[in-house]
C-alpha positions in Angstrom: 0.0 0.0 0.0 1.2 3.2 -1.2 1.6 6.2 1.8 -1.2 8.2 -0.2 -3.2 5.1 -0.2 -2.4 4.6 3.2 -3.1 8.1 4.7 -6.1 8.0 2.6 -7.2 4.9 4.5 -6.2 6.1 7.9 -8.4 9.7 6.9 -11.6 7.5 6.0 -11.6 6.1 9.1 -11.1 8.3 11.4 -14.2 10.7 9.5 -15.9 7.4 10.2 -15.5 7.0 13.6 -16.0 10.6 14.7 -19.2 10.1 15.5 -18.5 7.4 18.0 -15.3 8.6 19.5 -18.1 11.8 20.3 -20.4 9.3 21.7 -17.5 8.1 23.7 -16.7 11.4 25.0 -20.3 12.8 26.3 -20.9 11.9 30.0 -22.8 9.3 30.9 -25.7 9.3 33.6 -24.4 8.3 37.1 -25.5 7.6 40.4 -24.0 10.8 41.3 -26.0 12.3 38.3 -28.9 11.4 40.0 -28.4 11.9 43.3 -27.7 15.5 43.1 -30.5 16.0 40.9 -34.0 17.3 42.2 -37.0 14.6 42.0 -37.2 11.0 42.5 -36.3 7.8 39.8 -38.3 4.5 39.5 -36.6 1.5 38.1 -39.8 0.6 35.0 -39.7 -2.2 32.1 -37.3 -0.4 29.6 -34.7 1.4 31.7 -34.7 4.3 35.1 -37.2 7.0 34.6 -36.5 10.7 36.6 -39.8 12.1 37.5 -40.9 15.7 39.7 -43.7 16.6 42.1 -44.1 20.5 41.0 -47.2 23.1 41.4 -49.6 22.7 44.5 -49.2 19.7 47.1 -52.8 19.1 46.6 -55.3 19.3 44.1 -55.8 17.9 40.9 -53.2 16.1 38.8 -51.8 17.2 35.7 -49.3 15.4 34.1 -47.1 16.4 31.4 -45.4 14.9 28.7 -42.4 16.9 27.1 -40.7 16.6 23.4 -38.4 15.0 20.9 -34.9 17.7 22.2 -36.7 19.4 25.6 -36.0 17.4 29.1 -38.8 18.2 31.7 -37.2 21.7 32.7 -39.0 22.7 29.4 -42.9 22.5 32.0 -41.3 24.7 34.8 -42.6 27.9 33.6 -46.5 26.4 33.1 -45.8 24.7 36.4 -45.4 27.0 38.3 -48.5 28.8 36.8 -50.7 26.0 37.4 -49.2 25.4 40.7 -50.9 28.7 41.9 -54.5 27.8 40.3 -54.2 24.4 42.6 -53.3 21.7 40.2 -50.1 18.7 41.3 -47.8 18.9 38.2 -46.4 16.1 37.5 -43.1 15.7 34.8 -40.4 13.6 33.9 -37.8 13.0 31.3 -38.5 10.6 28.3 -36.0 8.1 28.1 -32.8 9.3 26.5 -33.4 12.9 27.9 -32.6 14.5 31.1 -31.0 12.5 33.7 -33.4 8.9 32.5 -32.3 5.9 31.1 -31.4 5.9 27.6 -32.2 2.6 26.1 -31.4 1.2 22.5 -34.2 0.5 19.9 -36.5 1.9 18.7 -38.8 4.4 20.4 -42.2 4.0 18.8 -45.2 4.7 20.8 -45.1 1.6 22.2 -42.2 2.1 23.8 -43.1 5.5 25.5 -46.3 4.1 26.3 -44.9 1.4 28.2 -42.7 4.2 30.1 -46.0 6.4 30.6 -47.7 3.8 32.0 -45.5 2.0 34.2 -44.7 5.4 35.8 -48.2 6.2 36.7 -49.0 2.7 38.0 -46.1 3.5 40.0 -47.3 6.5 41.7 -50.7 4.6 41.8 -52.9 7.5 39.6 -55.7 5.5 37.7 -57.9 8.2 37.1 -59.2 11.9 36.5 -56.1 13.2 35.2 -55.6 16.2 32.8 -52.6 14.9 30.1 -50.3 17.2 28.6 -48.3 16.9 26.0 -45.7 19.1 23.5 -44.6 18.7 20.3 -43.5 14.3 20.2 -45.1 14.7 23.6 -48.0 15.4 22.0 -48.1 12.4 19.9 -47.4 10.5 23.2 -50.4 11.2 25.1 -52.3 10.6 22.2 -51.8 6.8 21.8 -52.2 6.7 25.3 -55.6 8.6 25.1 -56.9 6.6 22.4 -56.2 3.4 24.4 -56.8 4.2 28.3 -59.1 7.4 27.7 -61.0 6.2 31.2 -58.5 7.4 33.4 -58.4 10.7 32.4 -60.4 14.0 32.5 -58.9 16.1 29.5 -56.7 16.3 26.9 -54.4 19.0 25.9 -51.9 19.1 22.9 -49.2 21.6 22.5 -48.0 21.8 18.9 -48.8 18.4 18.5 -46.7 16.2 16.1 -48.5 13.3 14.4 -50.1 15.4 11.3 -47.0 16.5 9.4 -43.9 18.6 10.9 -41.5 20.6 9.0 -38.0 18.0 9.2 -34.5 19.5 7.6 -33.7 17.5 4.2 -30.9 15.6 6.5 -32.9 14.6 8.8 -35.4 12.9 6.5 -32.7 11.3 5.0 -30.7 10.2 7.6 -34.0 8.8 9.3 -34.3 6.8 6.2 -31.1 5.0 5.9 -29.8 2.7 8.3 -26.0 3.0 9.0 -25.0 5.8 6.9 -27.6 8.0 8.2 -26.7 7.1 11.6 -23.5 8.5 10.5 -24.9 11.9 9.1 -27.1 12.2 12.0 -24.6 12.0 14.6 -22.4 14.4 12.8 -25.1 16.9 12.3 -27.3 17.2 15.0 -25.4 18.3 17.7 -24.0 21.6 15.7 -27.8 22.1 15.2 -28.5 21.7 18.8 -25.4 24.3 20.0 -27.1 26.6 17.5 -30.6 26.1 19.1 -29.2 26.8 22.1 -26.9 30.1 21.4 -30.0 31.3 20.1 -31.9 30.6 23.1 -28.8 32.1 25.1 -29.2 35.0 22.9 -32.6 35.4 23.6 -31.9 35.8 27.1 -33.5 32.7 28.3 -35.8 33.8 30.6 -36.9 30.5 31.3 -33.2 29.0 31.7 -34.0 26.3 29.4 -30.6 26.9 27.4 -28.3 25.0 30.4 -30.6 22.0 30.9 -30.3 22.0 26.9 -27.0 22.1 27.3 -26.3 19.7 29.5 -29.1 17.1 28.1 -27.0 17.9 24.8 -23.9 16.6 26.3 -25.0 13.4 27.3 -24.6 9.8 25.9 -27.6 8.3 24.7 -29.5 11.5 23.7 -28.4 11.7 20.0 -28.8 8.1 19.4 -32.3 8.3 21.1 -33.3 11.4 19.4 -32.9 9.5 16.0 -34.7 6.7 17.4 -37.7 8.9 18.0 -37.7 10.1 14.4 -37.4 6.6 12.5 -40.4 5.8 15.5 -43.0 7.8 16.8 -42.2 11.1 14.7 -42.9 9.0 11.9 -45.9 7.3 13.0 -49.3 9.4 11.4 -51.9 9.6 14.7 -55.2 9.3 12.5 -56.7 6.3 14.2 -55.8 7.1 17.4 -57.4 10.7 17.2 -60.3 8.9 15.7 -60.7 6.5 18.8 -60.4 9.9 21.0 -63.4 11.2 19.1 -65.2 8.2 19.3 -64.6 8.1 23.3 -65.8 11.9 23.5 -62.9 13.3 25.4 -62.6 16.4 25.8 -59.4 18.2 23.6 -57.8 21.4 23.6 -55.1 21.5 20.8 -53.0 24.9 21.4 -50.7 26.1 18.4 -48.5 29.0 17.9 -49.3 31.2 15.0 -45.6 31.1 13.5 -44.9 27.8 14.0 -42.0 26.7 11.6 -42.1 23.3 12.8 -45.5 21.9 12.9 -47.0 24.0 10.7 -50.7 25.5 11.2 -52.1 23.3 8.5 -52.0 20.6 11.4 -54.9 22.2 12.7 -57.3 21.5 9.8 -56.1 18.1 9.6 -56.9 17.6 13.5 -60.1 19.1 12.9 -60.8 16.4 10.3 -59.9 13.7 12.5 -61.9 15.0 15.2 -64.1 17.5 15.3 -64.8 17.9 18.8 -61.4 19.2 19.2 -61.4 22.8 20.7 -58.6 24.7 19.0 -56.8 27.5 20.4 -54.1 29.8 18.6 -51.4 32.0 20.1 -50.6 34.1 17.0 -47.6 35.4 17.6 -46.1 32.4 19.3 -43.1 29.6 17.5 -42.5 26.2 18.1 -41.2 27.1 21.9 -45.1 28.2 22.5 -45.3 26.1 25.7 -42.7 27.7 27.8 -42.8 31.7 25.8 -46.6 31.5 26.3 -46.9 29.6 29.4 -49.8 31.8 31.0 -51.9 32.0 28.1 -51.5 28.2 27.9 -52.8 27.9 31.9 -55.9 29.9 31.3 -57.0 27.6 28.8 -56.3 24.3 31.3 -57.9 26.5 33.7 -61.2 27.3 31.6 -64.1 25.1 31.9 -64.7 22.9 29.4 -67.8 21.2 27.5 -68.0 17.4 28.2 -69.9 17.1 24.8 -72.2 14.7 27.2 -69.2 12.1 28.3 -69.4 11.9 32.0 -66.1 12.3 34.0 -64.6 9.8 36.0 -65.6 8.9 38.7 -69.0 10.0 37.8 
């Protein structure tokens, strides 16, 4: 082998392993991790689960369920809001965010089902519960709606994926192709993520999202799992399970912001088609960061009566 052939060689693979040699590099979650962060952790089927108590110590529950980049730090703002109209706030991090597990596979809605579930039979809450969910969250608490709609009171969806969302040409293709879109993807992402971030930074951050981004960013697991959700539940179109929603007559709230660039405000007709029961609600001047920029507008709509369109509540 020539020494051009041979550097070339020695190039190729180090571009090729870049990706895991970064992997390598981010931190991993500890027990010391853990321990000095706030909350509680529940060993369920798939992996450790972080979970907080925020908001009132008594009341009703409301539990929410965050997105595809966010940890849970992205519900402290609405929180806190719904914590002084009475309601128990309950979030946690998906897998492969925050300071949870982050499991290989792929992470359909099955999967963060199984997590959903197994952390509420946990904490023992069956019934009358308000769901939340933003953005993947969104889709989230949909399959679990259209399948266990009996425990809970309401619905609300926060920029809702499951209807069409605006993806980068990379990141289509790279959650398309096995092994050389892992490759793209883990090269990618991250730069996008910084940027995200700086701009948040930038912003000011008055909800101080930008350092749990930061440090969810740096840890290993997340950019695998954040290309897991893509190839699973970001692809997966929510039709039949709004359908079975409609058919149970639970009550909805779908909240969007007005300049959206990532789930665009076409969404809202194609809900509306689905089910028409749905109340819609949109904050025009709002983007995709709508439930942490416009957290007050977001808790006077939970707070807001709503019509049962004649399904009684549980309990009942």
């Amino acid at each position: 082998m020539s020494a051009a052939a041979l550097i070339g060689w020695l190039v190729a693979v180090v571009i090729a392993g870049t990706p895991l040699l970064r992997e390598l590099l981010r931190r991993p979650v500890t027990r010391q991790t853990r321990k000095a962060a706030p909350g509680a952790f529940v060993e369920l089927a798939d992996g450790i689960t972080h979970y907080r108590w925020l908001g009132a110590d008594d009341g009703p529950v409301v539990v929410c369920v965050h997105g595809l980049t966010t940890p849970s730090q992205v519900w402290e703002p609405l929180a806190d809001r719904l914590g002084r109209q009475g309601y128990r706030v309950l979030v946690y991090d998906l897998f492969g965010r925050g300071v949870s597990d982050a499991p290989r596979g792929r992470q359909g809605p099955g999967f963060f089902l199984r997590q959903l579930r197994g952390l509420l039979d946990h904490l023992e809450l069956h019934d009358d519960l308000t769901l939340i969910g933003y953005s993947m969250g969104g889709a989230i608490v949909t399959a679990y709606a259209a399948e266990d709609d009996h425990r809970l009171r309401r619905l609300i969806l926060v920029a809702p994926v499951g209807m069409g969302q605006q993806s980068d040409h990379l990141t289509e293709w790279a959650t398309g192709w096995p092994v050389l879109g892992d490759w793209l993807f883990h090269m990618r992402f991250p730069g996008q993520m910084r940027r995200l971030i700086e701009a948040e930074e930038a912003r000011g951050d008055p909800q101080a999202l930008a350092g749990p981004l930061r440090t969810t960013l740096a840890r290993r697991g997340y950019v695998r799992s954040v290309l897991a959700s893509h190839r699973g539940i970001m692809s997966t179109e929510m039709k039949h399970m709004h359908q079975q929603i409609a058919e149970a007559q639970l009550p909805v709230t779908a909240i969007w912001g007005g300049a959206d660039d990532v789930i665009p405000i076409r969404a809202m007709g194609t809900l509306t088609q689905w089910n028409r029961a749905v109340e819609q609600v949109v904050v025009d001047e709002a983007d995709h960061r709508v439930v942490y920029t416009h957290a007050t507008e977001i808790a006077e709509q939970i707070a807001r009566p709503m019509p049962l369109a004649g399904r009684a509540l549980p309990g009942d």
